[in-house]
C-alpha positions as CSV (number, residue, x, y, z in Angstrom):
1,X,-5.8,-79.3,-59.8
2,X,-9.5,-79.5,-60.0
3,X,-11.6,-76.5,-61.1
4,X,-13.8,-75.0,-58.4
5,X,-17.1,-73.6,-60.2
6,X,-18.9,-71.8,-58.0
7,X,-23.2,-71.9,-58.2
8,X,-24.6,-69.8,-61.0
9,X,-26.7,-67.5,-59.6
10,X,-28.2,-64.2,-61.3
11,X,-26.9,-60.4,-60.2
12,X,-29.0,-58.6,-57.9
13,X,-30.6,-55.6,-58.8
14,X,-28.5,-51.8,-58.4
15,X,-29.6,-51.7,-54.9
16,X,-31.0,-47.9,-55.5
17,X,-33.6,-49.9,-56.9
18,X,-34.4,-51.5,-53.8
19,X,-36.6,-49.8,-51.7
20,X,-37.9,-53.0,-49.2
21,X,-36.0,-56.1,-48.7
22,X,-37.4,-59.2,-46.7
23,X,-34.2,-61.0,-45.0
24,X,-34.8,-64.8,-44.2
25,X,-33.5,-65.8,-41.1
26,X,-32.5,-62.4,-39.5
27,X,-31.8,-63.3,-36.5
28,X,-28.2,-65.3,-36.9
29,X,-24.9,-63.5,-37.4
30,X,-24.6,-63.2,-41.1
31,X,-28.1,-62.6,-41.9
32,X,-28.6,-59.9,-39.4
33,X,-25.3,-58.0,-40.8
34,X,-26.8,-57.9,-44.4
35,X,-30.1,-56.5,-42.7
36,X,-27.9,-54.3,-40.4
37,X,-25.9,-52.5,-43.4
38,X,-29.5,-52.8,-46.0
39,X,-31.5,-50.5,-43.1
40,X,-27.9,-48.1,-42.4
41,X,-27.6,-47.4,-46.3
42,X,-31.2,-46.3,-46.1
43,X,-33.4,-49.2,-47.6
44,X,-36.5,-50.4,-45.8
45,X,-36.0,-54.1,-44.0
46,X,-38.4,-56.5,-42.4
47,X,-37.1,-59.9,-41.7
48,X,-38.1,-63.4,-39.7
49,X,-36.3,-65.9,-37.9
50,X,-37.5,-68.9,-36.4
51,X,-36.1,-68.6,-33.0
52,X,-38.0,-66.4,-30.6
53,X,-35.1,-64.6,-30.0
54,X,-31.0,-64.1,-30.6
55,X,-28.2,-61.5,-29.7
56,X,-29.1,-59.6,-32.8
57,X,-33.0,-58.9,-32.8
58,X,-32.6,-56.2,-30.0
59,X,-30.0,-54.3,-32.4
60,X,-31.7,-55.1,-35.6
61,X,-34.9,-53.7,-34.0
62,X,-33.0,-50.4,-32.9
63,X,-32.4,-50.0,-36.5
64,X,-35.9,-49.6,-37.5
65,X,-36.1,-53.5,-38.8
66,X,-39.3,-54.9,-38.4
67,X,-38.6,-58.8,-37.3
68,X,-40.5,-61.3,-36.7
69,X,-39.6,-64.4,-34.8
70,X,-40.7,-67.4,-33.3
71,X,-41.9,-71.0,-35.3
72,X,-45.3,-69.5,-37.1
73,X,-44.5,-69.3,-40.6
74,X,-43.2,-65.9,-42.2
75,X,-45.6,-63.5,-43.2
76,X,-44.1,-61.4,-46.3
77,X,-45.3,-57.4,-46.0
78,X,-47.4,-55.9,-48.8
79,X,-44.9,-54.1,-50.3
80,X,-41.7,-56.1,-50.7
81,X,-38.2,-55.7,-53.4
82,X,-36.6,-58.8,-52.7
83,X,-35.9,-61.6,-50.2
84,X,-32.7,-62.6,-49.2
85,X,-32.3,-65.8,-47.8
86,X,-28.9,-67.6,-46.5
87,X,-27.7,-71.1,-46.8
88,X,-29.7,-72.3,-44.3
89,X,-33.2,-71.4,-45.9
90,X,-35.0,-74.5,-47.9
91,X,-36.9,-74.0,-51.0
92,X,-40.1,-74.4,-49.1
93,X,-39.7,-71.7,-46.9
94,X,-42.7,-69.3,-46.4
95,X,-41.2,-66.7,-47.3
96,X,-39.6,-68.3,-50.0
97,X,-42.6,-69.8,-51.8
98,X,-44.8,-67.0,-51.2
99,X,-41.8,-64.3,-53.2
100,X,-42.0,-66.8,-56.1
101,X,-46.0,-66.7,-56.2
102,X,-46.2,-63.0,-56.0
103,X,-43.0,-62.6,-58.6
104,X,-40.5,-61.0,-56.2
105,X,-37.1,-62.1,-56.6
106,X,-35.3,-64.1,-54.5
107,X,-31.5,-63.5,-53.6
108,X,-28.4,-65.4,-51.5
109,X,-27.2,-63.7,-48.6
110,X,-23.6,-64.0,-51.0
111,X,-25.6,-62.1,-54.1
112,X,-26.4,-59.6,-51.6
113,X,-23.5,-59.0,-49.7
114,X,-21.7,-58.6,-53.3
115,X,-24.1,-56.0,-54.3
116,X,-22.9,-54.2,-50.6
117,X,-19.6,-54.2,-51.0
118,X,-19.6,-53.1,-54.8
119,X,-20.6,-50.0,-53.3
120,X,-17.5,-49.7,-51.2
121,X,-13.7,-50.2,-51.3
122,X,-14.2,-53.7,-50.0
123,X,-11.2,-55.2,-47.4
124,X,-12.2,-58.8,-47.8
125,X,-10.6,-61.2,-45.0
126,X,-10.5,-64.9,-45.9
127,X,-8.3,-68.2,-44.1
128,X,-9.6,-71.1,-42.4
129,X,-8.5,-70.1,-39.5
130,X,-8.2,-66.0,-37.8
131,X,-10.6,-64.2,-40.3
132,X,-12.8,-63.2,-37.8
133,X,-10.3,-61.8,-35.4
134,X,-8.4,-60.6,-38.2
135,X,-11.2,-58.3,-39.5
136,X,-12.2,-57.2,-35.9
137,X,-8.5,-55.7,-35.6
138,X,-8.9,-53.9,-39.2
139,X,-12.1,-52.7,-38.0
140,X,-10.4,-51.6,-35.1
141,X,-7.7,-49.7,-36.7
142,X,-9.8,-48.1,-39.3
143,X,-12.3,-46.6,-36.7
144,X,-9.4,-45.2,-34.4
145,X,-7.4,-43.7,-37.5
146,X,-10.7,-41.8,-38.2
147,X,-11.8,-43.3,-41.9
148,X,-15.2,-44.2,-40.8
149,X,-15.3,-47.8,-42.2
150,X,-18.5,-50.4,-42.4
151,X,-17.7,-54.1,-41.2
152,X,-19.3,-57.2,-41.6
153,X,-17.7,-59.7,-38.9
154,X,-18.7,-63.0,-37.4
155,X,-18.8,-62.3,-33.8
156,X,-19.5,-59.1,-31.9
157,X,-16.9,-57.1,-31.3
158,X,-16.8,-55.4,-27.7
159,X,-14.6,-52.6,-28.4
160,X,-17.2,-51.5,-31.4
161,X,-20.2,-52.6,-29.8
162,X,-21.6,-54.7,-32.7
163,X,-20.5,-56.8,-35.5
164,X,-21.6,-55.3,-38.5
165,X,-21.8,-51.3,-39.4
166,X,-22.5,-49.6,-43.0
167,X,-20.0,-46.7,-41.9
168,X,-19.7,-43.2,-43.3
169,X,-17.8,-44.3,-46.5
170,X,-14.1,-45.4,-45.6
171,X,-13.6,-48.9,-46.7
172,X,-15.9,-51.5,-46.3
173,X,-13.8,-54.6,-44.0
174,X,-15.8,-58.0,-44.9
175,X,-15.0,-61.5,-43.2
176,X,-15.1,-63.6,-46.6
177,X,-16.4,-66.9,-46.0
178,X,-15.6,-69.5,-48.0
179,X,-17.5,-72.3,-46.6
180,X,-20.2,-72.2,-49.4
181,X,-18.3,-70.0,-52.1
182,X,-19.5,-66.4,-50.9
183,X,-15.8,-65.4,-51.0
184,X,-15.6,-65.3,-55.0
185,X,-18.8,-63.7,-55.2
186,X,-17.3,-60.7,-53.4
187,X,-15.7,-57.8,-55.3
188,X,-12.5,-56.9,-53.5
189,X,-10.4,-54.0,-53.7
190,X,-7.9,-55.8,-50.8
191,X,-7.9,-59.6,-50.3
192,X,-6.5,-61.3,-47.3
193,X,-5.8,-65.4,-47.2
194,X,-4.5,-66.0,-43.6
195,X,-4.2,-69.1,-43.8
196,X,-6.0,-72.8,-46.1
197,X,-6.2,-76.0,-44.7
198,X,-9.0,-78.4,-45.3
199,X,-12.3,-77.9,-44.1
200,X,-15.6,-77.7,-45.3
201,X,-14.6,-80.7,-47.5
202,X,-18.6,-81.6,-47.5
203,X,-19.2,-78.5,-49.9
204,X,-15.8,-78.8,-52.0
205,X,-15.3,-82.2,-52.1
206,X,-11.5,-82.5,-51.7
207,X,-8.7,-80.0,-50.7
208,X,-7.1,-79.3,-54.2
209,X,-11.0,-78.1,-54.8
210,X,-10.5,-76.0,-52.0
211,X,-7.2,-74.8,-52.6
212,X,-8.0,-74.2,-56.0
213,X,-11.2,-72.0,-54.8
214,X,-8.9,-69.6,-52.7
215,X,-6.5,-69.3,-55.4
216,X,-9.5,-68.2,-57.8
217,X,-10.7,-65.3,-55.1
218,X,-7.2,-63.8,-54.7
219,X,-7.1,-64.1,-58.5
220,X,-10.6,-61.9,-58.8
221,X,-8.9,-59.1,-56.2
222,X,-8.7,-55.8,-57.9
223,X,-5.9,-54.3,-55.9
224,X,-3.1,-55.3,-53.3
225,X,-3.6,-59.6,-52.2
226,X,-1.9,-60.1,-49.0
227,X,-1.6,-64.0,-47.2
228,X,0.2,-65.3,-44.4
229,X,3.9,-65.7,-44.7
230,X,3.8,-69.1,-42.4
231,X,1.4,-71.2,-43.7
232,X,3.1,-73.0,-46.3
233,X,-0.3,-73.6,-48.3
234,X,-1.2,-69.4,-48.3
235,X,2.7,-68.7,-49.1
236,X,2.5,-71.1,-52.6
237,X,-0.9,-69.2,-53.4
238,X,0.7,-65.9,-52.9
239,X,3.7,-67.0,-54.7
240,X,1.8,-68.2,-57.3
241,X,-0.4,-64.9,-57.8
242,X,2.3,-62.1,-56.3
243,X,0.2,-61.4,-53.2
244,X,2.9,-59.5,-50.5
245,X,3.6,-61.9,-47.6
246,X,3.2,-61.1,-44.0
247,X,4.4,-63.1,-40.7
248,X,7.8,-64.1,-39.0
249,X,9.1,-66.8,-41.9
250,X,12.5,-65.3,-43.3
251,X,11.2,-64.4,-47.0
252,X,7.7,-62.4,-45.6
253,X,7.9,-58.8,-47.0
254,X,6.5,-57.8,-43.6
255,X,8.1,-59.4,-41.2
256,X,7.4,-60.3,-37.4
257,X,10.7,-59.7,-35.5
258,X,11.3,-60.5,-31.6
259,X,8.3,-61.9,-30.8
260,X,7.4,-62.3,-27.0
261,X,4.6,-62.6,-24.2
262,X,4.3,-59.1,-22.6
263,X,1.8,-58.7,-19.7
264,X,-1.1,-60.6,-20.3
265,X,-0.8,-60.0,-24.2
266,X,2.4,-60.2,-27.1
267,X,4.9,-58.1,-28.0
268,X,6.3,-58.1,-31.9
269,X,8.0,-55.6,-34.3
270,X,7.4,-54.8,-38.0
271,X,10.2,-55.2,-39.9
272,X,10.7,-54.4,-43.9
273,X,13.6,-54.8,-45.7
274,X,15.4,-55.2,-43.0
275,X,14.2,-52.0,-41.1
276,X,12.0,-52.0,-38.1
277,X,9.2,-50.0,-38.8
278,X,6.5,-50.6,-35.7
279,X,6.6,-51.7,-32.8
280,X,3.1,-53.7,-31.5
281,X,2.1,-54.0,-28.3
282,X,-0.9,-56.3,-28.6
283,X,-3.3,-56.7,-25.5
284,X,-4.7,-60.1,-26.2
285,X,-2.6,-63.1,-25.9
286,X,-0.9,-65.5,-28.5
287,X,1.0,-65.8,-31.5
288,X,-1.8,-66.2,-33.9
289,X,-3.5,-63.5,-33.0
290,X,0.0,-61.8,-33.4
291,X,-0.2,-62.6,-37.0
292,X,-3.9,-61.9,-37.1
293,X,-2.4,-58.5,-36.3
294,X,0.7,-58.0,-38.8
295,X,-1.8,-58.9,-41.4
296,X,-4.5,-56.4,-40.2
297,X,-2.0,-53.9,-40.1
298,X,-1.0,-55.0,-43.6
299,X,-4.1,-54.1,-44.9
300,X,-5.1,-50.7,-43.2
301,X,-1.9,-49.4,-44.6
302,X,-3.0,-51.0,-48.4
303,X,-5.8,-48.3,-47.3
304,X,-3.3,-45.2,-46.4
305,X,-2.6,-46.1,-42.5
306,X,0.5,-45.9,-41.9
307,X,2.3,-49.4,-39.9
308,X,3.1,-47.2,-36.7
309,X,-0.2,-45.2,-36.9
310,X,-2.0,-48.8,-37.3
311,X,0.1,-49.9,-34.5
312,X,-0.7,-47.6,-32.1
313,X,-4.4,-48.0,-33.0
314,X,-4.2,-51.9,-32.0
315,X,-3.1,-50.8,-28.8
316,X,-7.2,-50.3,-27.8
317,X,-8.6,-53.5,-29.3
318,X,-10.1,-55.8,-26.7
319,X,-10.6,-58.6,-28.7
320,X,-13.5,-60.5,-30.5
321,X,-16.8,-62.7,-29.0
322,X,-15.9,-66.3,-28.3
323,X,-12.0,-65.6,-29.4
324,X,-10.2,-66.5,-26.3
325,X,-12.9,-64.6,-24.6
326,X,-12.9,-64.0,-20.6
327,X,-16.3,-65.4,-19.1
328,X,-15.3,-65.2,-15.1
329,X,-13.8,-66.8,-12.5
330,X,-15.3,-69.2,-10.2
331,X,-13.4,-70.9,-7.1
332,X,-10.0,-69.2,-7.9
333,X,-9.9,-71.0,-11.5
334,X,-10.4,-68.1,-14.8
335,X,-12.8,-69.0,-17.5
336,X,-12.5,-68.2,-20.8
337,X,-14.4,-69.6,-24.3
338,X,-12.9,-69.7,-27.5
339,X,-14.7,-71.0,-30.7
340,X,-11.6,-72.9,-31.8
341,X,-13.0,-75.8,-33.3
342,X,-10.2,-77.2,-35.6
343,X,-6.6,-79.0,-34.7
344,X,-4.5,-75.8,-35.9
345,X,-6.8,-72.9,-33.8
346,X,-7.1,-75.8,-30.6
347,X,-3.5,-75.6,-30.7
348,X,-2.8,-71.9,-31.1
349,X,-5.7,-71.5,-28.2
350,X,-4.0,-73.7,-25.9
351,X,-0.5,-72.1,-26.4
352,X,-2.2,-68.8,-25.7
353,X,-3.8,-70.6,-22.5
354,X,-0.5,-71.8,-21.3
355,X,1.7,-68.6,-22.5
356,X,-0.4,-66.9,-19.6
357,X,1.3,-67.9,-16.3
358,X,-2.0,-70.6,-15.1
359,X,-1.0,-73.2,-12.5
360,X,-2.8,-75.9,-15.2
361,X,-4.8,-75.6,-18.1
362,X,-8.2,-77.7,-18.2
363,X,-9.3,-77.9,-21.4
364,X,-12.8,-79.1,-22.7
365,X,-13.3,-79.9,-26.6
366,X,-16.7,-80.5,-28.2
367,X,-16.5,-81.6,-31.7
368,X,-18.4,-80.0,-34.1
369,X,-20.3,-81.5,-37.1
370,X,-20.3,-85.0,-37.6
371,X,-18.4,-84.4,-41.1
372,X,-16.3,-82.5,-39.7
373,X,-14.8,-85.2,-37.4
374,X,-14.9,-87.8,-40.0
375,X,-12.7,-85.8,-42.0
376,X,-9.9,-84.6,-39.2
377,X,-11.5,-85.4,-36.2
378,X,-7.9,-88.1,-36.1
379,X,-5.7,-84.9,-37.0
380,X,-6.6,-83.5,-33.1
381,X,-3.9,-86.4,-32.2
382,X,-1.1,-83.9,-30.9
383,X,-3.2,-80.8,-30.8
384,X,-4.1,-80.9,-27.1
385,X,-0.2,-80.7,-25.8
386,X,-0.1,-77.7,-23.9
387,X,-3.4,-79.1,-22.3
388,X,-2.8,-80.2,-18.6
389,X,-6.1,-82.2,-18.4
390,X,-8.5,-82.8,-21.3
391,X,-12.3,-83.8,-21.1
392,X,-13.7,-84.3,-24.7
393,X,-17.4,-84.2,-24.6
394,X,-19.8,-85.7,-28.1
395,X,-20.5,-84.1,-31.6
396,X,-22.1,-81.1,-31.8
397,X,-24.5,-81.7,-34.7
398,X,-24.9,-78.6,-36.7
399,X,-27.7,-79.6,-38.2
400,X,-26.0,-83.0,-39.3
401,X,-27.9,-85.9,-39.4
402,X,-25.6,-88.8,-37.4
403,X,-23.1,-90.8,-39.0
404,X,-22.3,-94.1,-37.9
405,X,-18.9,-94.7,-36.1
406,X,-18.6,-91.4,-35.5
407,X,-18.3,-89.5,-31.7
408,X,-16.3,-87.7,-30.1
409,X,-14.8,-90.6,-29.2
410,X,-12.9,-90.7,-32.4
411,X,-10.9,-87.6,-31.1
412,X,-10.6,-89.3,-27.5
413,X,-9.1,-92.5,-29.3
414,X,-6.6,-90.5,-31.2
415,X,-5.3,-88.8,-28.2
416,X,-4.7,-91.7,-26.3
417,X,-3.1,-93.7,-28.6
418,X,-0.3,-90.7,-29.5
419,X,0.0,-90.3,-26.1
420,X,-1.0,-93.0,-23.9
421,X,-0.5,-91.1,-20.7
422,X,-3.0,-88.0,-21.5
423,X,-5.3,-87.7,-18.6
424,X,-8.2,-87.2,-20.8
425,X,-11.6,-88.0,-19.9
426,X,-14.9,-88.8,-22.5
427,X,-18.2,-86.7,-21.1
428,X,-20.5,-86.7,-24.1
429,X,-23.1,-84.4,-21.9
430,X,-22.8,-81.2,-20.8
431,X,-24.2,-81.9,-18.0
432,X,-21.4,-84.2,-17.0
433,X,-18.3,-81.5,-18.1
434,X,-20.2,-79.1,-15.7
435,X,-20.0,-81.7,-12.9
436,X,-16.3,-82.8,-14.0
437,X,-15.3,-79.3,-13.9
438,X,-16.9,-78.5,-10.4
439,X,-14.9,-81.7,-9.1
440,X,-11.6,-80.4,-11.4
441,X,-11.4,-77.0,-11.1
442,X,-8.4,-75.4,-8.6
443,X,-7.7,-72.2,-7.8
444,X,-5.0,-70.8,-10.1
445,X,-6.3,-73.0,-13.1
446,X,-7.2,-72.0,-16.8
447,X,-10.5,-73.5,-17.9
448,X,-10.6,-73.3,-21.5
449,X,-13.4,-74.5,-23.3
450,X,-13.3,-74.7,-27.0
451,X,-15.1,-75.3,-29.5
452,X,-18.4,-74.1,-32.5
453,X,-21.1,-75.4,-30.0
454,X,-23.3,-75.1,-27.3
455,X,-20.1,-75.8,-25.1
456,X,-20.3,-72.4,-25.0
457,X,-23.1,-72.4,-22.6
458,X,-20.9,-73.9,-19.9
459,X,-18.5,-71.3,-18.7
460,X,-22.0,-69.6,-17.4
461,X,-23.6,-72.5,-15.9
462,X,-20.7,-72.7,-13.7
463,X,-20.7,-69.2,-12.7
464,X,-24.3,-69.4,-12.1
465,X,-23.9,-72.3,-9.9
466,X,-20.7,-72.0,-8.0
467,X,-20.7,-68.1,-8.2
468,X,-18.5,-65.5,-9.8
469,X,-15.6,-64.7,-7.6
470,X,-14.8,-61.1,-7.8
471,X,-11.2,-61.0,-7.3
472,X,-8.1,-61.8,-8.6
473,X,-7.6,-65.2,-7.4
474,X,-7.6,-66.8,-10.5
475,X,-5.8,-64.6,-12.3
476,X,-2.4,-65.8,-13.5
């Protein structure tokens, strides 16, 4: 299996030493949650971002964070530590090229959040899919058992009010990412896989690269490695490191026993040797965010929580920003968004959507990155089962440059040609899926729209234009 060898990048300095720090790009999710936890440990932060303004800058700005924003080039303070910069920042940035003239040093957002979470006992949360939800439920738990935990998480979380917090000095929950390596940087006293399949093949180059990669970061954990029990890929890993096993496949440690849709959410128990020992009554819907769950509850009790303690705690979370997220009703039919932007989480969205009790389910899909869809853009073949009718709109770009042949039409062709009788319609516009949906929609129907994009923005276009409908019409 090939190696995966990660960028060599220097340490950052003890962060006591730190007294200002400049954060590049402030604005998006992970860069504002460095800045967050920097100015709630106590250090000084200024920071720009190039839009003129996001979700974040209001909260950043509450913090004491000076930010600047908009297209005029960053302007560094006087008195400046160190600039942290993400991915996404070129080498002629500002902000960048100014630090180097004036000899400050210049950090990754990964080199950073390291430094962070050395600090703490770090929960890190890694899977292609359900690391996000996953570390909003841990979050969850920890703050209603009373530990006082700091998160870093890639979407707001409504029932905590924001997606990153320093804490008071319980454990530190981090969603690891491993779409540019930041996972191995991070030192981990817990490590989560929920799951590996490939994507992110761009930065990797193949899946056994990949593979390899996770199997390297639950290597590096420095305590208890935990990985979902029913993917087959995180099961060999675990295997092959002894990491405990969590989920409802015969040989998990922790097992998921009678399984079920209760109310509007899922039912399951925690069984352990044979013993029963929580129940979970989980108020979102799903069986992946079931086992988002079990392995939540896994880790709080690596922490000290006990299962039923954790389970009872789960009972109050309300879910996670674009995760199957409620976003009105309009003429009788219930909106929700999810970011589900890969075949496995469309699925597991869908089944969600039709566990619910809807009349129909109308999904819409937007592709996302033109790599992306190259790569497994023909693997969304049978994901769209439980979908009653299906409008697929174009790429979202990401940032990509184009690549030729590829639309979302390549997801629309493989569709059709698995199953020739899909009503599935192409509208590469948004402005066509609002108009499809305003012809479409009935009352009684789910509209799902999925996907990493600006599809996003529909769900409140048609609210705005056909008017929230304050009743329970379209409920299921």
């Amino acid at each position: 299996m090939p190696s995966y060898e990660p960028l060599s990048v220097p340490d950052i300095p003890e962060l006591a030493t730190l007294s200002h720090v400049f954060v590049a790009n402030v604005g998006g999710a992970g860069m504002s949650a460095v800045a967050t936890l920097l100015a709630e440990r106590g250090h000084q932060v200024s920071g720009h971002d190039p839009a003129t303004t996001t979700p974040f800058v209001a909260q950043l700005e509450a913090l004491g964070v000076a930010v600047q924003t908009g297209p005029a080039p960053a302007v560094l303070p006087d008195a400046v530590d160190a600039v942290v910069v993400s991915t996404a920042t070129p080498d002629d940035a500002p902000e960048v090229v100014g630090a180097q003239g004036r000899g400050i040093p210049v950090f990754h957002r990964k080199q950073a959040l390291a430094a962070l979470c050395a600090d703490r006992q770090t929960i890190a949360v890694a899977g292609t899919h359900g690391k996000t939800t996953t570390s909003a439920m841990l979050a969850t738990v920890l703050v209603a058992v009373g530990v006082e935990p700091g998160w870093v998480v890639g979407a707001p979380i409504p029932g905590l009010g924001r997606s990153a917090a320093w804490g008071r000095g319980g454990p530190l929950v981090v969603e690891a990412d491993e779409s540019d390596g930041t996972f191995l940087a991070l030192p981990a006293a817990v490590a989560l896989v929920t799951n590996v399949e490939p994507d992110h093949l761009e930065h990797y180059g193949d899946f056994s690269t990949l593979v390899n990669a996770f199997e390297q970061y639950l290597e590096s954990a420095n305590g208890p490695r935990l990985v979902g029990g029913d993917d087959d890929r995180a099961r060999e890993l675990g295997h092959a490191v002894g990491a405990h096993t969590v989920g409802e496949e015969a040989t998990s440690e922790l097992r998921m026993v009678d399984v079920r849709p209760e109310g509007g959410g899922i039912h399951f128990g925690l069984a352990r040797a044979g013993t029963i020992v929580a129940d979970v009554d989980l108020p979102v819907p799903g069986r992946h965010n079931a086992r988002n769950a079990a392995l939540a509850l896994a880790a709080a009790e690596a922490v000290g929580v006990p299962l039923a303690d954790g389970a009872k705690a789960l009972a109050g979370y309300v879910g996670v920003g674009r995760r199957f997220e409620p976003r009105g009703t309009v003429r009788g039919a219930t909106l929700v968004d999810d970011y589900a932007h890969l075949p496995t989480e469309v699925r597991a969205a869908l089944d969600a959507g039709r566990s619910g009790g809807w009349k129909r389910v109308v999904c819409v899909f937007q592709p996302h990155r033109y790599s992306r869809t190259q790569a497994v853009g023909r693997e969304f073949a049978d994901a769209f089962g439980d979908a009653d009718l299906l409008a697929i709109t174009d790429v979202y770009a990401a940032g990509e440059p184009p690549r030729p042949g590829v639309t979302g039409k390549l997801v629309v062709d493989a569709v059709l040609e698995a199953h020739p009788w899909k009503s599935v319609a192409y509208l590469p516009h948004l402005d066509d899926v609002v108009r499809w949906l305003q012809a479409t929609l009935r009352p009684g129907d789910l509209c799902l729209t999925l996907g990493a994009g600006d599809l996003t923005t529909v769900p409140s276009r048609l609210v705005a234009e056909l008017g929230d409908v304050a009743d329970d019409e379209g409920a299921p």
